[in-house]
C-alpha positions as a Markdown table, in Angstrom:
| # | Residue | x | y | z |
|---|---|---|---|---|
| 1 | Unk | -13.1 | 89.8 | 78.3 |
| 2 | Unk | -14.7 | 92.2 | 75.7 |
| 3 | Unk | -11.2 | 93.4 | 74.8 |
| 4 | Unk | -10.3 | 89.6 | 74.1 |
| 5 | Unk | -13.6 | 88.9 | 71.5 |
| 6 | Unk | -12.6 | 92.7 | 70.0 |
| 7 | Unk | -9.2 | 91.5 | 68.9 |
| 8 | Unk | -10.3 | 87.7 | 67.7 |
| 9 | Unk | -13.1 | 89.6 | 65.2 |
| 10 | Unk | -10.2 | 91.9 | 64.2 |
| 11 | Unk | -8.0 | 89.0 | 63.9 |
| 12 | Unk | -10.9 | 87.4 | 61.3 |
| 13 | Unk | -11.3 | 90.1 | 59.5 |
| 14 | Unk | -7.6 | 90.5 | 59.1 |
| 15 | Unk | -6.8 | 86.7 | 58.0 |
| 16 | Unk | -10.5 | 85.8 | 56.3 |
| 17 | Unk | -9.8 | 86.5 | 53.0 |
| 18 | Unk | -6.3 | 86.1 | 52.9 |
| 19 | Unk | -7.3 | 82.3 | 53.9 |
| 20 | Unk | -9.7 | 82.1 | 51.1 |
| 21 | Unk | -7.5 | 82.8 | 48.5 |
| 22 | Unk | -4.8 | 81.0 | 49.8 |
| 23 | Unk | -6.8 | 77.6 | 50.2 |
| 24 | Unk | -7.9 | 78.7 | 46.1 |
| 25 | Unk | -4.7 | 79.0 | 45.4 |
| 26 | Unk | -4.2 | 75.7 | 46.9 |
| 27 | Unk | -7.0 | 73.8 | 45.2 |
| 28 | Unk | -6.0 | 74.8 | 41.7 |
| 29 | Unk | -2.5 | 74.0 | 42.0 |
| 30 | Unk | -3.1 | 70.6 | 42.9 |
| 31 | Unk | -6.0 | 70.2 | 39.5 |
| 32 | Unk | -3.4 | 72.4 | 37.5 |
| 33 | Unk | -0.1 | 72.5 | 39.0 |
| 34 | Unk | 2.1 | 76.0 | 37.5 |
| 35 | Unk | 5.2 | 73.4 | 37.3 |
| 36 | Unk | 5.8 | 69.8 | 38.3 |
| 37 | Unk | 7.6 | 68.5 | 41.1 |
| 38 | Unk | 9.9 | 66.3 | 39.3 |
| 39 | Unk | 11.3 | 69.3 | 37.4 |
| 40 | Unk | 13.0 | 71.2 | 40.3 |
| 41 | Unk | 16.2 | 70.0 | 41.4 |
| 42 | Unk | 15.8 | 70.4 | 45.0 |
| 43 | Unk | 12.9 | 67.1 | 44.4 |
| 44 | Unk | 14.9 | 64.6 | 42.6 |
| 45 | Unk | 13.2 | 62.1 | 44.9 |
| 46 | Unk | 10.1 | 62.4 | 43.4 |
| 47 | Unk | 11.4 | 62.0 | 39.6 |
| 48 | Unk | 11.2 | 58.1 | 39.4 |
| 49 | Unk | 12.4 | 58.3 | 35.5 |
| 50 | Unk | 16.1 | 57.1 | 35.1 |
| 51 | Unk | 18.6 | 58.3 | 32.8 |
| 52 | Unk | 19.8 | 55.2 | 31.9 |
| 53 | Unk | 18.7 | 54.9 | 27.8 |
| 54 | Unk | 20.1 | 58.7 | 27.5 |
| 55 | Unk | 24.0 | 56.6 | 27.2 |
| 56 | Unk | 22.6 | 54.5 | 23.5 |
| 57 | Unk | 19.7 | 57.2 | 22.8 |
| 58 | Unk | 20.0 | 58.4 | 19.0 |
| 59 | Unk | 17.6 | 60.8 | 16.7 |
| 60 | Unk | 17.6 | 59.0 | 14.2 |
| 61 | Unk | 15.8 | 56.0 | 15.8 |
| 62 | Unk | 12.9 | 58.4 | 16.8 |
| 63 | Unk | 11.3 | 57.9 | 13.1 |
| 64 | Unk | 11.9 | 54.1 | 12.8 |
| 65 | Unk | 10.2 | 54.1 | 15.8 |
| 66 | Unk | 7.6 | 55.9 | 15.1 |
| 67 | Unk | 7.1 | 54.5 | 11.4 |
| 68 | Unk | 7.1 | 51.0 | 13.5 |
| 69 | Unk | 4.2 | 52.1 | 15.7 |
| 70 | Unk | 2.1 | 53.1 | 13.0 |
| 71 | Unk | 2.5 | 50.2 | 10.8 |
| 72 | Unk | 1.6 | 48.3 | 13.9 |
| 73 | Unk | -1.7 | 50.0 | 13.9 |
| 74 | Unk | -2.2 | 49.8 | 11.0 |
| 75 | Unk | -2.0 | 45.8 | 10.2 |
| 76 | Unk | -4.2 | 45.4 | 13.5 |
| 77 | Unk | -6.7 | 47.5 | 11.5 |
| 78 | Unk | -6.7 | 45.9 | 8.7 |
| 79 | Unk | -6.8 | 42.2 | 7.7 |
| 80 | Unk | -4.5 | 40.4 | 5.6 |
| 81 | Unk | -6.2 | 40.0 | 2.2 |
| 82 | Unk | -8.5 | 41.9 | 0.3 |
| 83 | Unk | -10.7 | 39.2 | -1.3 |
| 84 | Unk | -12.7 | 39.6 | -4.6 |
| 85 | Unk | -15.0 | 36.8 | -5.5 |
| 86 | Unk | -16.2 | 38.0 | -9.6 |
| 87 | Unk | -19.8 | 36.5 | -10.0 |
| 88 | Unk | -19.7 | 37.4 | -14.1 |
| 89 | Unk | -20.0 | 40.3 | -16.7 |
| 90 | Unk | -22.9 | 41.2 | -17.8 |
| 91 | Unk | -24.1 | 43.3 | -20.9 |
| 92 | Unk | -27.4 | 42.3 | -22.1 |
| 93 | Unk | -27.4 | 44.6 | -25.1 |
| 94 | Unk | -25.2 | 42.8 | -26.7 |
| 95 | Unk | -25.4 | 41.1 | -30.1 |
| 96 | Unk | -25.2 | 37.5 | -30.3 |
| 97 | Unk | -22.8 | 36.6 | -33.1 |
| 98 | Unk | -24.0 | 34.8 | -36.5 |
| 99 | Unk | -21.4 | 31.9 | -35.5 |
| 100 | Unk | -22.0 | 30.5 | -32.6 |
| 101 | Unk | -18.9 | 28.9 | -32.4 |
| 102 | Unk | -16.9 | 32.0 | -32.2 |
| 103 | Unk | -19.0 | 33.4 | -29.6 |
| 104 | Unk | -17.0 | 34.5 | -26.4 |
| 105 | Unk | -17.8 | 32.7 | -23.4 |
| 106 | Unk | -15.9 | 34.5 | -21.1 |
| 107 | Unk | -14.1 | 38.3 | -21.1 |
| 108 | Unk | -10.5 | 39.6 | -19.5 |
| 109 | Unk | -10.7 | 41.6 | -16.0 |
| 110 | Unk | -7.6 | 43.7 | -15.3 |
| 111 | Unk | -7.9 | 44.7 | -11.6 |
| 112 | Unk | -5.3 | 47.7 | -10.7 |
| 113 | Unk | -4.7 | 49.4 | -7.6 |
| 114 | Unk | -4.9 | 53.0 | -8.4 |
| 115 | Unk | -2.4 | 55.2 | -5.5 |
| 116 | Unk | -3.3 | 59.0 | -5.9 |
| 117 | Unk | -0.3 | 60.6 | -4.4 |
| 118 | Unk | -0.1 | 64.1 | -2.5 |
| 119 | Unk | 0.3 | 67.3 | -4.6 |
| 120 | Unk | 3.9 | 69.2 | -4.8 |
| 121 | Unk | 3.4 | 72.7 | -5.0 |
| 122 | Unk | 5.6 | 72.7 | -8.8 |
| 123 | Unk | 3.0 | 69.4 | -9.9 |
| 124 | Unk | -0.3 | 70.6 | -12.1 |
| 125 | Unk | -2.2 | 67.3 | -11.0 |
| 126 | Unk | -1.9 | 64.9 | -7.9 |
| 127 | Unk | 0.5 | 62.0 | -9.3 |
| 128 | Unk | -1.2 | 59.0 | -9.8 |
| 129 | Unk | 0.3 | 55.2 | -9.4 |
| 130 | Unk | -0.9 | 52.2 | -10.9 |
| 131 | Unk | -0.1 | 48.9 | -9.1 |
| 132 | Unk | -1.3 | 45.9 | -11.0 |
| 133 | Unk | -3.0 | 43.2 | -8.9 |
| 134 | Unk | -3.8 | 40.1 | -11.3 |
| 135 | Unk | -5.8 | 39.1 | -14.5 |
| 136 | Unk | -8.7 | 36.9 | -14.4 |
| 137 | Unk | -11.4 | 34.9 | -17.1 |
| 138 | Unk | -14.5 | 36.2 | -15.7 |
| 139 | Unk | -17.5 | 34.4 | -17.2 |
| 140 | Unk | -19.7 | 36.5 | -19.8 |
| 141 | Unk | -23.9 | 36.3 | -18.8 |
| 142 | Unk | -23.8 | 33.7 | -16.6 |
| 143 | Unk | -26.6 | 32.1 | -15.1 |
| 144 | Unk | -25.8 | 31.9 | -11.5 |
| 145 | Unk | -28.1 | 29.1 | -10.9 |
| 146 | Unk | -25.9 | 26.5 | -13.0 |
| 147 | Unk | -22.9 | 27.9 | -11.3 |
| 148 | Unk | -21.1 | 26.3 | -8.5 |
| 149 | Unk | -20.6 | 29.0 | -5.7 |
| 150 | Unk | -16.5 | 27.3 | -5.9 |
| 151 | Unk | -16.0 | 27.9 | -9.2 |
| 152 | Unk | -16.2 | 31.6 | -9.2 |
| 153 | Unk | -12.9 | 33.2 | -10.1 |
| 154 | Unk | -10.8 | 35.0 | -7.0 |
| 155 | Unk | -8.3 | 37.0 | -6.7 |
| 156 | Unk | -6.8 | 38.3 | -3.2 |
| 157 | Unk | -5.2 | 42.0 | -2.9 |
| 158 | Unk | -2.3 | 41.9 | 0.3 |
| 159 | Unk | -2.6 | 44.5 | 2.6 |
| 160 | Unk | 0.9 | 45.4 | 2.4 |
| 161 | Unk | -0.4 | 47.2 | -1.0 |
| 162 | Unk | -2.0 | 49.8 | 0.4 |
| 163 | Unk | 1.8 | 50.8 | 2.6 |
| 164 | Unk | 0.7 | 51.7 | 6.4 |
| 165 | Unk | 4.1 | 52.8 | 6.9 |
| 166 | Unk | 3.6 | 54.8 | 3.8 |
| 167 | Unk | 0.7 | 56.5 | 4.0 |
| 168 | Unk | 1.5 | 60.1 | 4.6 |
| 169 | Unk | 2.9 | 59.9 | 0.9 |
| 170 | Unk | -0.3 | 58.6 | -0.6 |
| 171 | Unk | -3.4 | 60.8 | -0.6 |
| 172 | Unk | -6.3 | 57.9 | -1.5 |
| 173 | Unk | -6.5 | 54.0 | -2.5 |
| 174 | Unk | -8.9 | 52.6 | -5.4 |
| 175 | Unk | -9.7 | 49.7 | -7.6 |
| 176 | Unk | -9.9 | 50.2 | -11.6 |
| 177 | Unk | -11.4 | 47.9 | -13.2 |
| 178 | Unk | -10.6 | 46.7 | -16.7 |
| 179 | Unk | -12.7 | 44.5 | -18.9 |
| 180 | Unk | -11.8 | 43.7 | -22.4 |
| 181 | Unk | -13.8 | 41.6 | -24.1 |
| 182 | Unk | -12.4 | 40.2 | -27.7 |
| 183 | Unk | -14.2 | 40.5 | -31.4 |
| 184 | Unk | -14.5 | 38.7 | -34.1 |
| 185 | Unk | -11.5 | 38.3 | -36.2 |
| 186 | Unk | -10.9 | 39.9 | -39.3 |
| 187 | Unk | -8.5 | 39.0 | -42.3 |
| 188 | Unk | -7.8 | 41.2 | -44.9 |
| 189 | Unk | -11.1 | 42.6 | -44.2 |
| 190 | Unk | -13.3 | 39.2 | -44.2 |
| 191 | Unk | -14.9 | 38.1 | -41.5 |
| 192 | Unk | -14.4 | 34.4 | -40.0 |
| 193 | Unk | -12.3 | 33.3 | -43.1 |
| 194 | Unk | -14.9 | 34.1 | -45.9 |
| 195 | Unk | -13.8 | 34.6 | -49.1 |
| 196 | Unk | -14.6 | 37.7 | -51.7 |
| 197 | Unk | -15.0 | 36.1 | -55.3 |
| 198 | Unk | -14.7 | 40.0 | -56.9 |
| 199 | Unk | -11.4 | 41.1 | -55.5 |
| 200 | Unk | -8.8 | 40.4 | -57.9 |
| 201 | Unk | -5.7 | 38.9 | -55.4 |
| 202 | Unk | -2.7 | 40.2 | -57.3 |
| 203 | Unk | -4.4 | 44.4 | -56.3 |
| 204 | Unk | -1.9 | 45.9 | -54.5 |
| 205 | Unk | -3.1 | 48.1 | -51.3 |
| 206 | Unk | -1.8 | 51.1 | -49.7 |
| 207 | Unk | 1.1 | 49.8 | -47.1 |
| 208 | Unk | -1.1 | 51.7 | -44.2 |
| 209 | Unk | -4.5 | 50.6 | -45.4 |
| 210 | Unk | -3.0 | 46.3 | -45.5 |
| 211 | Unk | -1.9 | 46.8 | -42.1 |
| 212 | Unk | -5.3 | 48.1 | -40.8 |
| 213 | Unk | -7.2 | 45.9 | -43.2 |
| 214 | Unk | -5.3 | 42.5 | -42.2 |
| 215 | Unk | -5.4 | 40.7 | -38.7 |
| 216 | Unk | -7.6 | 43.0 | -37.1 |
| 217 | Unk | -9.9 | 42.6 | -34.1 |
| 218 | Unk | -13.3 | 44.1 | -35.1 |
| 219 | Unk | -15.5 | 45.2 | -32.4 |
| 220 | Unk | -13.3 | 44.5 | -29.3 |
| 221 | Unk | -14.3 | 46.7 | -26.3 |
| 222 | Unk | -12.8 | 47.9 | -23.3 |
| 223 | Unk | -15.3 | 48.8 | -20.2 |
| 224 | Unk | -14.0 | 50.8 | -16.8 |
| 225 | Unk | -15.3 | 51.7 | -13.9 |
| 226 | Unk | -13.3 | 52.7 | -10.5 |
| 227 | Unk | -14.3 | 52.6 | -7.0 |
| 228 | Unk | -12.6 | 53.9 | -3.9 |
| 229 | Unk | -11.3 | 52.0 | -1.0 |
| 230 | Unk | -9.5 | 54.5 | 1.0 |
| 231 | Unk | -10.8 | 58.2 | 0.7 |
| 232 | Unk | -8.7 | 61.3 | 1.5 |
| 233 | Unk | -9.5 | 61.3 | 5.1 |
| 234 | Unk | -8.5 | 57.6 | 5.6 |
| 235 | Unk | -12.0 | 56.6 | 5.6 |
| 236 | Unk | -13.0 | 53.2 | 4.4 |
| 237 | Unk | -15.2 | 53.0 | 1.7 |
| 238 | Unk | -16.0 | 49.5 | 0.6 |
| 239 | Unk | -17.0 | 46.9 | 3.5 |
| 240 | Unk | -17.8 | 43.0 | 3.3 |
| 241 | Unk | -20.4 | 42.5 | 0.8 |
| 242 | Unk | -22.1 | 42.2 | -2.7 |
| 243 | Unk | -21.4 | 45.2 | -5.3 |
| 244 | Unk | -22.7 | 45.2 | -8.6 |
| 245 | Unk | -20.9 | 48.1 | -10.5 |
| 246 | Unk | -21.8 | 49.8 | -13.6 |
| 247 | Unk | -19.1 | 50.1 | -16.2 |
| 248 | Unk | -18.7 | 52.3 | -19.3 |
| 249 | Unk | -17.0 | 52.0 | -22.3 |
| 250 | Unk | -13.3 | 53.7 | -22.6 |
| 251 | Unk | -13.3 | 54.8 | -25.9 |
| 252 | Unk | -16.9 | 56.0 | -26.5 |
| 253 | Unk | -17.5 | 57.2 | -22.7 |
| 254 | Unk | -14.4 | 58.1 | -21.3 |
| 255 | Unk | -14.4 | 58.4 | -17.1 |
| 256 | Unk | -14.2 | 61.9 | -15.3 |
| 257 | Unk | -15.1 | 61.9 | -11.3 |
| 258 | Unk | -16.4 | 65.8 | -12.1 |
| 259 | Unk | -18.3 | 64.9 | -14.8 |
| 260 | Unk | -19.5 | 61.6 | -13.8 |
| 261 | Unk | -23.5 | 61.4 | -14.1 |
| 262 | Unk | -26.1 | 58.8 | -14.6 |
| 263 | Unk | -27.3 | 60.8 | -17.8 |
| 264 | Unk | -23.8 | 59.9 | -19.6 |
| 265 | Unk | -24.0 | 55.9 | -19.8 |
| 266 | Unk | -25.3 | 54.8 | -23.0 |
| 267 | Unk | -24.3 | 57.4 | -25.5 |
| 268 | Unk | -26.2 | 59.9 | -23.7 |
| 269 | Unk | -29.4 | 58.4 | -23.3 |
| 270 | Unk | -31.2 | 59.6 | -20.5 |
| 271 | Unk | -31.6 | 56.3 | -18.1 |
| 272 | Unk | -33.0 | 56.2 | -14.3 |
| 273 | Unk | -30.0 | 55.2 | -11.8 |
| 274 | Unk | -31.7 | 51.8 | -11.2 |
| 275 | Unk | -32.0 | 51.3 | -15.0 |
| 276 | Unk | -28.8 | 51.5 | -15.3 |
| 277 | Unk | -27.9 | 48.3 | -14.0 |
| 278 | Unk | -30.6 | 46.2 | -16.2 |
| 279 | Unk | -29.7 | 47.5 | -19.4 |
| 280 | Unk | -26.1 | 48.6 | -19.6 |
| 281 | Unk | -23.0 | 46.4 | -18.7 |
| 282 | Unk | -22.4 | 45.7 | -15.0 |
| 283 | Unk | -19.9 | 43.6 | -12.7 |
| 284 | Unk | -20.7 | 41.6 | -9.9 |
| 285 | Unk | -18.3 | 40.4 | -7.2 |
| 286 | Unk | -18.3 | 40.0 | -3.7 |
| 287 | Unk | -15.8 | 41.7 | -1.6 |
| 288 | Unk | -14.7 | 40.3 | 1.7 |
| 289 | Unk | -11.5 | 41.6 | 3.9 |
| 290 | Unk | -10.4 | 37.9 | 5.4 |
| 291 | Unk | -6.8 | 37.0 | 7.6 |
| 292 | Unk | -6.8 | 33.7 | 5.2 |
| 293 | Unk | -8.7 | 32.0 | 2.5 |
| 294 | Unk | -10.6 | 30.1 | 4.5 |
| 295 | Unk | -11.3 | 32.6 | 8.0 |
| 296 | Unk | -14.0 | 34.1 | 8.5 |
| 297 | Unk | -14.5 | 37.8 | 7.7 |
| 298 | Unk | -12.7 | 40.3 | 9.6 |
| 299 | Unk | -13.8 | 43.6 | 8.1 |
| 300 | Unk | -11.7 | 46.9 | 9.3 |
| 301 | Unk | -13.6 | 49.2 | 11.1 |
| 302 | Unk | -14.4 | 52.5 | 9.3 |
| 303 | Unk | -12.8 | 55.6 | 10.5 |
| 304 | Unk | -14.9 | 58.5 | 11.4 |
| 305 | Unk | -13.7 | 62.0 | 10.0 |
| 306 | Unk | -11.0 | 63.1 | 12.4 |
| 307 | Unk | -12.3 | 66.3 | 14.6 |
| 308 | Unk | -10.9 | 68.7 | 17.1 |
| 309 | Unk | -12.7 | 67.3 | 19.9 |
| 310 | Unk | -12.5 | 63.5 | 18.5 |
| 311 | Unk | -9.8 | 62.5 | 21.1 |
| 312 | Unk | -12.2 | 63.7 | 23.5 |
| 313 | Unk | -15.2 | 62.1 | 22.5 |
| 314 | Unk | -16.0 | 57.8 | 22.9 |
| 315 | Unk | -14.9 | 56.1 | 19.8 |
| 316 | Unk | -18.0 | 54.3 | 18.2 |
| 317 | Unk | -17.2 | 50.3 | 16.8 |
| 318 | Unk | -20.3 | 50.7 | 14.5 |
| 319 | Unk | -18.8 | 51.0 | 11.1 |
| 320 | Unk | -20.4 | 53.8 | 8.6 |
| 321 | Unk | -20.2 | 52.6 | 4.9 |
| 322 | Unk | -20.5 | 55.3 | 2.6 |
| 323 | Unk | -21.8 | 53.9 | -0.9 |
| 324 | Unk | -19.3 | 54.2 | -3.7 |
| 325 | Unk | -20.5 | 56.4 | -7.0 |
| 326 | Unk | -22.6 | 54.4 | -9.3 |
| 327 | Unk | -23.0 | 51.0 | -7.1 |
| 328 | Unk | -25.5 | 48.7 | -5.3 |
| 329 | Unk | -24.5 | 46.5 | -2.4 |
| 330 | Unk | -27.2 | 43.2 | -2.5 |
């Protein structure tokens, strides 16, 4: 009997660790198998893929398939229109004219969609496309009291403008926009058809000095100002609401993103941010991203910066707006 219990210890000892390590080996090949079973030939049985698509399968339909995909993300993400509702210019430093007949009621908005393409290695500067998207008569100092909310002018961007299926070739999206706003006219240097008693009319004038002189627009200016819908990173920048941008002047303060400080509006003057807005000229709208004219909004969700570990981590529906340079949402 005691040589019995002498040879079953020796028998544990023997086969003890061996067991463990086995029954290891066991466990983590079934967490993290080495290979997979419908690999080896001798377990077709398990492999319940067929090879029946293998007979019409072609490369080249791997990227139209792929490009299809993404766009098909991409329009689920976004809405159909882009939707700009322009409440009115306003400058309140400016002049009123002697005539107040001739007095502008209204100035010229140019909206363009600004595409700033990917870098080559042989290009200096990222190539920049501009994609215009529509004129409008926005009204000059309005009072928005008198105003009908209706008879704001609209204008709607498409979605298919900013090119999902595109948009490995184009590095960021944003909106420049252009107001002009006409001057008095001025004939042969006369102002509103006056007349100039001491010029004699047969004097003959330099060829380049009549052609300045005669049919020129005196004190038209030209005010830009540019914000970004679609950063770098694919992050959304502008959501539904009101913006009130401030604008500055092309010729006299031209716009540079590195350079770009509140000091620099209003030749120079130095001018709190909030100040800004009340004294120098400004654009109000209201932006909303809308399936149709009459749906209600449907904003696109904005996309956190893309991470390592993003995959990993829950995806958040709370959108994160990051304000635009030189703008106040109401």
């Amino acid at each position: 009997m005691e040589q019995i219990q002498a040879d079953h210890e020796l028998f544990l000892q023997a086969f003890e660790k061996p067991t463990q390590i086995y029954r290891f080996l066991r466990t983590r090949n079934l967490i993290a198998p080495i290979f997979l079973h419908r690999t080896l030939t001798y377990m077709s049985h398990r492999n319940s893929r067929t090879n029946i698509k293998r007979k019409t399968f072609k490369v080249d339909d791997m990227l139209s398939k792929v490009e299809k995909m993404k766009g098909e993300q991409e329009s689920h993400s976004l809405s159909a229109h882009l939707q700009l509702t322009f409440t009115g210019f306003f400058h309140k430093n400016d002049k009123p004219s002697q005539n107040s007949e001739n007095e502008q009621n209204s100035v010229t908005l140019e909206v363009l969609l600004v595409k700033v393409c990917h870098k080559k290695r042989k290009d200096v500067s990222c190539p920049i496309r501009q994609v215009p998207t529509g004129k409008k008569q926005v009204p000059l100092n309005p009072d928005i009291n008198q105003i009908k909310p209706g008879n704001f002018p609209s204008l709607a961007v498409s979605s298919n403008e900013f090119e999902p299926s595109n948009s490995h070739m184009v590095k960021s999206y944003s909106l420049l926009f252009r107001v002009t706003r006409p001057g008095r006219r001025e004939f042969n240097g006369m102002i509103n058809g006056e007349t100039n008693e001491n010029i004699d009319v047969n004097e003959e004038l330099p060829a380049r000095r009549k052609r300045n002189s005669s049919n020129r627009e005196d004190g038209e200016k030209t005010f830009v100002a540019q914000m970004t819908v679609f950063d770098k990173n694919r992050r959304l920048q502008l959501l539904d609401g009101e913006y009130e941008v401030a604008m500055q002047e092309m010729e006299e303060c031209p716009i540079s993103k590195k350079r770009a400080t509140w000091e620099t509006i209003l030749d120079g003057k130095r001018l709190p941010p909030f100040e800004t807005f009340s004294q120098g000229p400004t654009l109000q709208f209201t932006l909303r991203w809308t399936g149709d004219t009459n749906d209600k909004s449907t904003a696109p969700i904005a996309k956190p910066l893309a991470t390592r570990n993003s995959e990993s981590l829950p995806q958040e529906n709370k959108p994160t707006s990051v304000k635009p340079a030189q703008t106040i949402g109401k």
